[in-house]
C-alpha positions in Angstrom: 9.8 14.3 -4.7 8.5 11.1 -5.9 6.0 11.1 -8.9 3.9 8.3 -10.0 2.6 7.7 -13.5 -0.3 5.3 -13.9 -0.5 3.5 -17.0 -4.3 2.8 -17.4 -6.7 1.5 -20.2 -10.7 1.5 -20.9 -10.4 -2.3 -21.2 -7.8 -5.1 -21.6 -5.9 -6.3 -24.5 -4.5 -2.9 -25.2 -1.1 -3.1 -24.8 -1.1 -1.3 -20.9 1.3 -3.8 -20.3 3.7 -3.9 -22.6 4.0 -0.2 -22.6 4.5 0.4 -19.2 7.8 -3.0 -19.8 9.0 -0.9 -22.1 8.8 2.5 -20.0 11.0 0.3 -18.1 13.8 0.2 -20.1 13.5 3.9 -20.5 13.2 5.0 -16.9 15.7 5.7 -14.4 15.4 5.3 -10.4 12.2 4.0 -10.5 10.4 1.2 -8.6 7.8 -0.6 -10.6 4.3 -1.1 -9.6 1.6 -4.1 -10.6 -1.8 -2.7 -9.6 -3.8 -4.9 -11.9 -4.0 -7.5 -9.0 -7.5 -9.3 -10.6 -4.9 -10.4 -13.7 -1.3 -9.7 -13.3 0.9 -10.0 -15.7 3.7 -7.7 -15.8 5.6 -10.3 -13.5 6.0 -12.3 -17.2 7.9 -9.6 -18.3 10.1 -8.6 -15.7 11.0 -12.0 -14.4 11.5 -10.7 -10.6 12.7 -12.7 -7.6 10.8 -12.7 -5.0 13.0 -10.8 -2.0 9.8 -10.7 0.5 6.2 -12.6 0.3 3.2 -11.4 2.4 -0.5 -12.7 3.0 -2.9 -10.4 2.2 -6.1 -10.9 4.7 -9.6 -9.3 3.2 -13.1 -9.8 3.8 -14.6 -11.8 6.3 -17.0 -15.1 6.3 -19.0 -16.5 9.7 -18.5 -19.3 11.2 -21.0 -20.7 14.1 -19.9 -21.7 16.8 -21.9 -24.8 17.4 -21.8 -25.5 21.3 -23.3 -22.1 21.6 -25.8 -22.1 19.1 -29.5 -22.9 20.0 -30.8 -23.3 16.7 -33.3 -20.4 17.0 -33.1 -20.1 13.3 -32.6 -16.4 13.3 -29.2 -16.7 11.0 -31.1 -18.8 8.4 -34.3 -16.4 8.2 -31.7 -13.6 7.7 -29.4 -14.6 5.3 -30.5 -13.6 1.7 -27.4 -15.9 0.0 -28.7 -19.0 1.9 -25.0 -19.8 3.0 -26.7 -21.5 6.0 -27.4 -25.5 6.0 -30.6 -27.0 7.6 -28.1 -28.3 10.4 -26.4 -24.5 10.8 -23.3 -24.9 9.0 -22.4 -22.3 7.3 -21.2 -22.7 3.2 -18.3 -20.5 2.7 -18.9 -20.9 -1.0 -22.0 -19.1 -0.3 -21.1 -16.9 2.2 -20.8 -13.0 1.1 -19.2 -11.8 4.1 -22.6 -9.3 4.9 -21.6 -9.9 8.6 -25.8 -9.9 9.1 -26.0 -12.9 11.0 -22.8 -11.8 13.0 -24.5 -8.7 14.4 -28.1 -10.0 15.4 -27.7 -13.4 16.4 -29.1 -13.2 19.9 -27.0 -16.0 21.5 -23.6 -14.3 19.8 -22.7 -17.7 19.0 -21.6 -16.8 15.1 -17.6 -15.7 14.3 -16.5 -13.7 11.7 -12.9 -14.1 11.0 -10.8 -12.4 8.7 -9.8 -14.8 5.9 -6.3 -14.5 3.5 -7.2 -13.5 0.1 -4.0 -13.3 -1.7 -0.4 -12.6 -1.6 1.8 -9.2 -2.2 5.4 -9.2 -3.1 8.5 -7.1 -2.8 10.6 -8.1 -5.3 14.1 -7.6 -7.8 14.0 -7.0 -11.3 16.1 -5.9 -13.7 15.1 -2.4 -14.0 15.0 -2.3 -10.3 12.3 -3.1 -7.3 9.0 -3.9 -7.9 6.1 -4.6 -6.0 2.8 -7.0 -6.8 0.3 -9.0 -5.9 -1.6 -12.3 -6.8 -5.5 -12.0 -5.7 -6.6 -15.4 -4.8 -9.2 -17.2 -7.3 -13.0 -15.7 -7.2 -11.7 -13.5 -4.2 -13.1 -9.6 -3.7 -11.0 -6.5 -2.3 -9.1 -6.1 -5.0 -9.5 -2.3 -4.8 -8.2 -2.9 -0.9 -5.3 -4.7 -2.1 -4.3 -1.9 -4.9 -4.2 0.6 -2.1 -2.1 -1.6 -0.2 -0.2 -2.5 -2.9 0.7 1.4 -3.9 1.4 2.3 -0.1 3.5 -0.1 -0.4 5.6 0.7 -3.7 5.5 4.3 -2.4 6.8 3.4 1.1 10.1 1.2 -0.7 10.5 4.4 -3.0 10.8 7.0 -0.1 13.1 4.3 1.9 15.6 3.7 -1.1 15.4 6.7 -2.4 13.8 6.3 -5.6 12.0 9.1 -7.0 9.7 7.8 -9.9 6.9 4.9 -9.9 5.6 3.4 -12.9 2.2 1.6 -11.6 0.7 -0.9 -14.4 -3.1 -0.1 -13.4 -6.1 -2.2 -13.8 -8.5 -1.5 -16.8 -11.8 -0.4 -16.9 -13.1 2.4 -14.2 -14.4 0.2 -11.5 -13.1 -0.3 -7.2 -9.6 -1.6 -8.3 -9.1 1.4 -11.0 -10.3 3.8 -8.8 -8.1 2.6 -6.1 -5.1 3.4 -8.5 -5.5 6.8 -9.9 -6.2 8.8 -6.7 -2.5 10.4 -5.4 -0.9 9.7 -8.6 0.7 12.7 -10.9 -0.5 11.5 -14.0 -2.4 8.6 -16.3 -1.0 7.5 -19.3 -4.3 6.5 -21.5 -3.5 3.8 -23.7 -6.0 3.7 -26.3 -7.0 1.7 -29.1 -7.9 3.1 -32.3 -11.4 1.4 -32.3 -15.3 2.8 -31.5 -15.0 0.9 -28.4 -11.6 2.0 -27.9 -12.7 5.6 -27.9 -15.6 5.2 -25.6 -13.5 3.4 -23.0 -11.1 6.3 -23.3 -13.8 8.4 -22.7 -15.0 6.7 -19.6 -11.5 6.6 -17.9 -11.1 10.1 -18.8 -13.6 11.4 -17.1 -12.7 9.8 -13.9 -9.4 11.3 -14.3 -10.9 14.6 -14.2 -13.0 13.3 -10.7 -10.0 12.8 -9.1 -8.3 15.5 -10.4 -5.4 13.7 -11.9 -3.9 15.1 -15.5 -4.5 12.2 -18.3 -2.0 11.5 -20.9 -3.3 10.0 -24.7 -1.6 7.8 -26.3 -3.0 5.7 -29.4 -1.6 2.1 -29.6 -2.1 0.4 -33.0 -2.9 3.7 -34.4 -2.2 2.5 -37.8 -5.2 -0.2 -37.5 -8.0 2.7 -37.9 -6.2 6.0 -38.9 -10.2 7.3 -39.1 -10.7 6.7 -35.3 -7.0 7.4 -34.5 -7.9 10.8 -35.5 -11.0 10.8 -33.4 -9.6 9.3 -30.2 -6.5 12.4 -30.4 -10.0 14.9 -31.5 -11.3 14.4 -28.6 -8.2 14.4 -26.2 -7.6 17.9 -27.2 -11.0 18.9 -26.6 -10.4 17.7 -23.1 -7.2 19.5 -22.9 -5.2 16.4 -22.3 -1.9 16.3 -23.8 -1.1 13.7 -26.6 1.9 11.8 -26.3 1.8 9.9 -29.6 1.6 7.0 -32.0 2.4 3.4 -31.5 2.4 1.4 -34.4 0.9 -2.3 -34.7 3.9 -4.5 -34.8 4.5 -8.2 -34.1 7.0 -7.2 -32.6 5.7 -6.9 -29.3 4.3 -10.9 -29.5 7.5 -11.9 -30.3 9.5 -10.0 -27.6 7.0 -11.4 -25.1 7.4 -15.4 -26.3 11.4 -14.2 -25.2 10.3 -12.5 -22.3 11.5 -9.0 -22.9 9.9 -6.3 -23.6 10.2 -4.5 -27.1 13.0 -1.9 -26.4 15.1 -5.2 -25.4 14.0 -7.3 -28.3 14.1 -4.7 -30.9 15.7 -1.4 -29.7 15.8 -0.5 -33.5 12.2 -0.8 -34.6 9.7 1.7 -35.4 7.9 0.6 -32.2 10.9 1.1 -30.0 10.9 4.5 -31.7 7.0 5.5 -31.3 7.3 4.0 -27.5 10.8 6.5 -27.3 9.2 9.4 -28.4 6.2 8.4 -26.1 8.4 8.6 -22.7 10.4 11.9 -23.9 6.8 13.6 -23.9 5.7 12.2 -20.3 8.7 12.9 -19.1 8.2 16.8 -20.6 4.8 16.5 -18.7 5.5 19.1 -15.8 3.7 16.8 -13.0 6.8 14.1 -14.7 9.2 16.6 -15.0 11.1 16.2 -11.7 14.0 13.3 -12.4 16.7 16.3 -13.7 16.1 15.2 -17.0 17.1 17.3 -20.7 14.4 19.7 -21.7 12.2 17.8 -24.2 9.8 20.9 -25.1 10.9 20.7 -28.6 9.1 17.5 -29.3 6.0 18.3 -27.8 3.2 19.2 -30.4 
């Protein structure tokens, strides 16, 4: 059975990223996921070649036909964005894609085709496939093309036979964050130990528990704000979600990305390679994770 663990965060800048490069390292049969399509970045880390490159078509824009149009001015009175010129040409700048003009234009003289938005990959890393995406600049449907993007990953898992995806979600709880949580078998919360920190925990939490999908804690930085450390794991357990750990604040993790690793590769021997360790023993003890034959890690769980 394949599992897939999301790793997610209230905002950016919390180290989603870098966590889920270093899960990597740890992993075994997996096939790696970039669902934060608005800013990818995981690509820096993993260096992959690109093995297969498709356009991603989204929303749509109008376009008048002029040798039908008869200038009735209907389009113009209708559209609320003004996208329309004096002389019927439509601004695509402007244009929101509402499709209004499309549907009562009596003459039928306005098109509406579907426009390319971005790009998804399929491509080879070093810790096996992975498969992301580049949204194109200012462009909408990201939420569509995180859905496509996890169809996708899941489709190359069943067809290689992988059995574990580790999806790099989107922050925040809006379209594109929603789009990534529903299916999976668990989120991995990464937190930072700040007031902020904990009410962006809060908020993904709680559309965890909408979807019905078990969320996972774990504190990065925790030694910034031991105080709120202690709040952000308080309330975690009064949500019933399991802890994973600690992750220290380390330069570390800035220097192994300058070298393009991530921080089990740069520093296998560090106290953050450690913290990140024990981090992946406990989601792997998870019993929605548990399914890779792995050694009983029960004993470290808290």
């Amino acid at each position: 059975m394949i599992r897939e663990l999301v790793i997610v965060s209230g905002k950016g800048g919390t180290g989603k990223t870098s966590v889920t490069a270093a899960f990597a390292s740890l992993a075994q049969n997996s096939v790696l996921c970039d669902a934060d399509v608005d800013a990818a970045d995981l690509h820096l880390l993993m260096a992959p070649v690109v093995r297969k490159k498709t356009d991603f078509m989204g929303g749509s824009l109008a376009e008048i036909r002029r040798e039908d149009c008869v200038e009735c001015d209907r389009c113009r009175e209708l559209c609320r964005f003004e996208a329309i010129s004096a002389d019927y040409v439509v601004d695509p700048i402007s244009c929101e894609g509402c499709g209004v003009c499309v549907d009562l234009c009596p003459e039928h003289a306005i098109d509406f085709p579907v426009q390319k938005c971005g790009e998804w990959f399929i491509s080879d890393t070093r810790f096996g496939p992975m498969v992301h995406a580049r949204l194109g600049i200012a462009e909408e449907n990201s939420g569509k093309l995180v859905s496509l993007v996890r169809q996708e990953t899941r489709k190359l898992a069943e067809e290689r036979g992988f059995d574990l995806i580790l999806t790099d979600g989107p922050p925040g709880i809006g379209c594109p964050v929603i789009a990534s949580v529903g299916g999976a078998a668990a989120l991995a919360i990464i937190v930072e130990p700040t007031v902020s920190g904990l009410h962006d925990m809060q908020r993904v939490a709680e559309l965890a528990v909408h979807f019905k999908v078990p969320g996972l804690v774990c504190v990065n930085k925790f030694d910034l704000n031991l105080e709120m450390t202690e709040k952000v794991e308080a309330y975690g357990r009064s949500r019933n979600m399991t802890l994973l750990g600690r992750i220290p604040f380390d330069p570390i993790f800035t220097r192994a990305m300058i070298e393009g690793k991530n921080v089990m590769e740069y520093a296998p021997d560090s106290q953050a390679a450690a913290a990140i360790n024990d981090v992946w023993g406990k989601v792997m003890a998870f019993p929605a994770m548990n399914v890779m034959g792995i050694k009983d890690f029960s004993s470290i769980i808290k």
